[in-house]
C-alpha positions in Angstrom: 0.0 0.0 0.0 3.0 2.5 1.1 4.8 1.6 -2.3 1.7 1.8 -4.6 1.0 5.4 -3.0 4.4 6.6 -3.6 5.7 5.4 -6.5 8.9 4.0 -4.5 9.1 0.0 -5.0 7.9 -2.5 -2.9 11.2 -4.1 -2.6 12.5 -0.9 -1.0 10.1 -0.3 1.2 10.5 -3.9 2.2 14.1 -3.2 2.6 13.5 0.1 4.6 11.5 -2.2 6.7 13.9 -4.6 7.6 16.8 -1.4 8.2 13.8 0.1 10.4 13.7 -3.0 12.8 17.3 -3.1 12.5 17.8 0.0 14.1 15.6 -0.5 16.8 12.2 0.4 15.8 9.4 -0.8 17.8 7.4 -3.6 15.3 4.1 -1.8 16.0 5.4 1.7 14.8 7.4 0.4 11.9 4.8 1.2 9.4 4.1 4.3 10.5 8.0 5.2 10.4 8.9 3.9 7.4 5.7 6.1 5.8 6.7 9.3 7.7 10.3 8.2 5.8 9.3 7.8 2.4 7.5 11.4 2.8 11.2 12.4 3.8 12.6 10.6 1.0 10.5 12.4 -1.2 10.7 15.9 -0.3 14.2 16.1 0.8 15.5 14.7 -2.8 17.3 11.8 -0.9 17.3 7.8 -0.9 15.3 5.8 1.4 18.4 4.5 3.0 19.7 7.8 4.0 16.8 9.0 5.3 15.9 5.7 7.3 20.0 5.9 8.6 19.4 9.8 9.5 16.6 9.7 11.8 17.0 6.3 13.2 20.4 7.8 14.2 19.0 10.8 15.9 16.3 9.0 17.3 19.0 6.5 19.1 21.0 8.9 19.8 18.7 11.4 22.2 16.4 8.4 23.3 13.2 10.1 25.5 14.3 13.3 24.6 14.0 12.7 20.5 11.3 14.3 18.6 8.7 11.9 17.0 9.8 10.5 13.3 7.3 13.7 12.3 9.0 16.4 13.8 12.1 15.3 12.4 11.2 15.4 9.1 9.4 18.4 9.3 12.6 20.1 10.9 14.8 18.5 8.5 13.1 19.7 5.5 12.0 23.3 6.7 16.1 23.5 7.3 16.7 22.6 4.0 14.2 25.4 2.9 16.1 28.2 5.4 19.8 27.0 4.1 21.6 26.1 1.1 21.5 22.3 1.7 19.5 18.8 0.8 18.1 16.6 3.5 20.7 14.1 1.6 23.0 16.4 2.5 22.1 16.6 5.9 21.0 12.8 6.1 25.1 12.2 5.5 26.4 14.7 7.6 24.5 14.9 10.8 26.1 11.4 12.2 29.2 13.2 12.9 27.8 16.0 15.0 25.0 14.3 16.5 26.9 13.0 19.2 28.5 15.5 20.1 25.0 17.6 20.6 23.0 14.9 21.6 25.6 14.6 24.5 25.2 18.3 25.9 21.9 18.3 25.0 21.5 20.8 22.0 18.2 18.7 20.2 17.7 19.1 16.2 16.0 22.7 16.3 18.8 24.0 17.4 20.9 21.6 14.9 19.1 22.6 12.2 18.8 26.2 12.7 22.9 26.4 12.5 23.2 24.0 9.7 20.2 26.9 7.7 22.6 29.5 8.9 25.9 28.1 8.0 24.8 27.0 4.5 22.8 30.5 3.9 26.0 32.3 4.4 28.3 30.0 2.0 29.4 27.0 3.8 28.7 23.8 2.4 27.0 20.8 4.3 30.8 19.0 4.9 32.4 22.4 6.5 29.3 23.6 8.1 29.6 19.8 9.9 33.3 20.2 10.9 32.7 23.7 12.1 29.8 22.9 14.3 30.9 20.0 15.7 34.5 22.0 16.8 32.2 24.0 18.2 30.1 22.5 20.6 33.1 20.3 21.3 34.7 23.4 22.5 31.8 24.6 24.1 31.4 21.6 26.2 35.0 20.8 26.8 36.1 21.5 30.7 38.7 23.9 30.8 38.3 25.4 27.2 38.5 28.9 26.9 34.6 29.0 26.1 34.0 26.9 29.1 36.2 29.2 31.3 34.5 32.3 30.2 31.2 30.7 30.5 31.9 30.0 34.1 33.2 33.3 34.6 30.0 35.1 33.9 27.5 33.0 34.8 29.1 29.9 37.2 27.8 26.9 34.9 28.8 25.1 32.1 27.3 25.0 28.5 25.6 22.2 29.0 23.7 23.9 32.7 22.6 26.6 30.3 21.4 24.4 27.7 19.6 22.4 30.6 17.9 26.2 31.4 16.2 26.6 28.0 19.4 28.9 26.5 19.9 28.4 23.1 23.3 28.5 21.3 22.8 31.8 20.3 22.4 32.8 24.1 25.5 31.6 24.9 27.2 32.8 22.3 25.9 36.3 22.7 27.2 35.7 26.1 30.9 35.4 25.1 30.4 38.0 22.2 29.5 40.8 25.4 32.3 39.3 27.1 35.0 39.0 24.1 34.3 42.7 23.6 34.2 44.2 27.1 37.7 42.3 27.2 38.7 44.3 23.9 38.3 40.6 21.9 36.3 39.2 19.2 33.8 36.3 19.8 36.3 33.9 18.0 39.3 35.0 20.2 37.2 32.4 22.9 37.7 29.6 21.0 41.0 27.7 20.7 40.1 27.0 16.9 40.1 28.6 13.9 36.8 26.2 12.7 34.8 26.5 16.1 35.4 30.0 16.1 34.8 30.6 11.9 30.6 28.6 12.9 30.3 30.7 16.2 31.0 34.2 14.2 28.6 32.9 11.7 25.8 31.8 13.6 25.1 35.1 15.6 26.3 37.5 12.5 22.5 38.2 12.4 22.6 38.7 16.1 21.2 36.3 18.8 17.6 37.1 18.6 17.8 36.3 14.6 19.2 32.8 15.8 16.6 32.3 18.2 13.8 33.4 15.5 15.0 30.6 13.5 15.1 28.5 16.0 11.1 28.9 16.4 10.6 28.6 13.0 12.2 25.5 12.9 9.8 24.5 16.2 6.6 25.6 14.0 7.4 23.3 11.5 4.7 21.0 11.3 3.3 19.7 8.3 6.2 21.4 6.2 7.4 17.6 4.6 3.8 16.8 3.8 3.4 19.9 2.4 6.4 19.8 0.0 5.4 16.4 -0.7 2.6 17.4 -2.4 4.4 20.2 -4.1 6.3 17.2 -5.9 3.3 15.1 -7.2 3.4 16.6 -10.9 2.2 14.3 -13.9 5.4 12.9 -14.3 5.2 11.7 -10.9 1.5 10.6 -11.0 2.9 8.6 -13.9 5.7 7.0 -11.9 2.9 6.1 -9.1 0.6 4.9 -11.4 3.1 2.5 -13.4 4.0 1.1 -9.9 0.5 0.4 -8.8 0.5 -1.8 -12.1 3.5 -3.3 -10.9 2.3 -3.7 -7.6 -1.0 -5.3 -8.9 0.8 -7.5 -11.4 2.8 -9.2 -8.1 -0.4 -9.6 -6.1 -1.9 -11.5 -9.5 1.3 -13.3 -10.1 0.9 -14.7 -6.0 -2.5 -15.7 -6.9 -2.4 -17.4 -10.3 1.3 -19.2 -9.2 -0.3 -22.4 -7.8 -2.4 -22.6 -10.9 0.8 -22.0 -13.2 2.6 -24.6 -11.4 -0.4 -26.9 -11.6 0.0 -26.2 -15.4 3.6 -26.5 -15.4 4.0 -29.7 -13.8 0.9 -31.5 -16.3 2.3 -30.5 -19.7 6.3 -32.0 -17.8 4.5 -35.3 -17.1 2.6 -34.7 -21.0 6.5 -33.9 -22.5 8.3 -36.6 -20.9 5.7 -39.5 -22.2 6.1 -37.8 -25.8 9.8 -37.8 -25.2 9.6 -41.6 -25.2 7.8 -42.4 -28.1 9.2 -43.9 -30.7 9.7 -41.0 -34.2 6.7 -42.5 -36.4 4.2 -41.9 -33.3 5.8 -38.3 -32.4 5.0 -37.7 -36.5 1.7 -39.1 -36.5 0.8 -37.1 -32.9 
């Protein structure tokens, strides 16, 4: 039913299926995850196996505190509306920062309200990775200079503030005010040149642009269905309807087998009797 309502083939949805359970998806929500997929699939111009990998990983990773498959796609694809990148993109980056933010508990609004920024301003899905990840791993770190300023001003660690609702753009217009009442720039409290090159760019609007994002990427919903229809042109009501004929032909050919075979197995026994005839009779017959 999923396949012949999308257009995608039964033997990949099966597959998607299988990866689903694989990655620890409960049996009685599989269906509904691999559909919510196949919408993601579709609307974020990526393969089924990336997008099952993508949110199966950030649904692992964060546990209770993961958004439903739903959210994710909707926040996923309304990022790759705000930025300059594909949910394919995304789907084969995130793995190497969701760790790291899952882990000081930064959840995917905030994750994909950088990646919009980042990519909006010029950096492509594989730097805007490296730089966000340096970041938050210099933001969390004990004893970097982030940490150490943090603590200065406010007594707790990036991941207290997190814990307290602040966003990253609070805490980095936290060390901005302190950078500059020290005479610094925001990247001088950062110990690299790639955490500090994603922190100067994800505030350059100021904090409150960053935190408008961030609730645009929190009033999401419905934004993959709704590209998802956006992409059902006649080309792609052709595509569906040639797979329901495929679909149908599969559900026939399960039906009419054990008559085939039936068939198949009489004109055997039929062959192998002519087959021992003598010439004249196989003439004559």
């Amino acid at each position: 039913d999923i396949s012949s309502a999308t257009g995608i083939a039964s033997t990949d949805i099966a597959g998607s299926v299988y990866d689903a359970l694989s990655a620890s998806v409960e049996t009685a929500d599989v269906l509904d995850y691999v559909n919510a997929n196949v919408m993601l699939t579709k609307a974020g111009f990526t393969e089924m196996s990336t997008a099952i990998d993508a949110t199966s990983t950030i649904l692992n990773a964060y546990g209770d505190a993961a958004y439903d498959v739903t959210k994710i796609g909707d926040i996923l694809v309304k990022t790759q509306d705000e930025g300059k990148i594909s949910v394919d993109e995304l789907g084969k980056n995130l793995g190497r920062v969701i760790p790291t933010a899952s882990s000081l508990g930064v959840n995917l609004d905030q994750l994909g309200t950088s990646y919009a920024i980042m990519t909006a301003k010029g950096q492509n899905a594989n730097i805007a990775t490296t730089n966000l990840n340096s970041m938050l791993g210099e933001l969390g770190k004990t004893g970097s200079k982030s940490d150490k300023a943090l603590k200065d001003m406010t007594g707790k660690s990036f991941k207290e503030l997190v814990s307290e609702g602040k966003s990253i753009g609070d805490v980095l217009g936290l060390l901005d005010k302190h950078a500059q009442d020290a005479g610094l720039s925001l990247s001088d409290m950062f110990g690299s040149s790639t955490a500090g090159t994603a922190a100067l760019t994800l505030i350059s609007g100021g904090v409150d642009a960053f935190n408008d994002k961030v609730d645009i990427m929190n009033s999401s919903a419905g934004t993959m269905a709704e590209n998802f229809e956006k992409l059902q042109t006649p080309s792609e009501e052709m595509k569906i309807a040639l797979n329901k004929i495929k679909n149908a032909m599969i559900e026939l050919g399960e039906i009419i087998l054990p008559i085939l075979s039936s068939v198949a197995e009489w004109i055997s026994k039929v062959a192998e009797k002519f087959a021992g005839l003598d010439d004249r009779t196989k003439k004559i017959i």
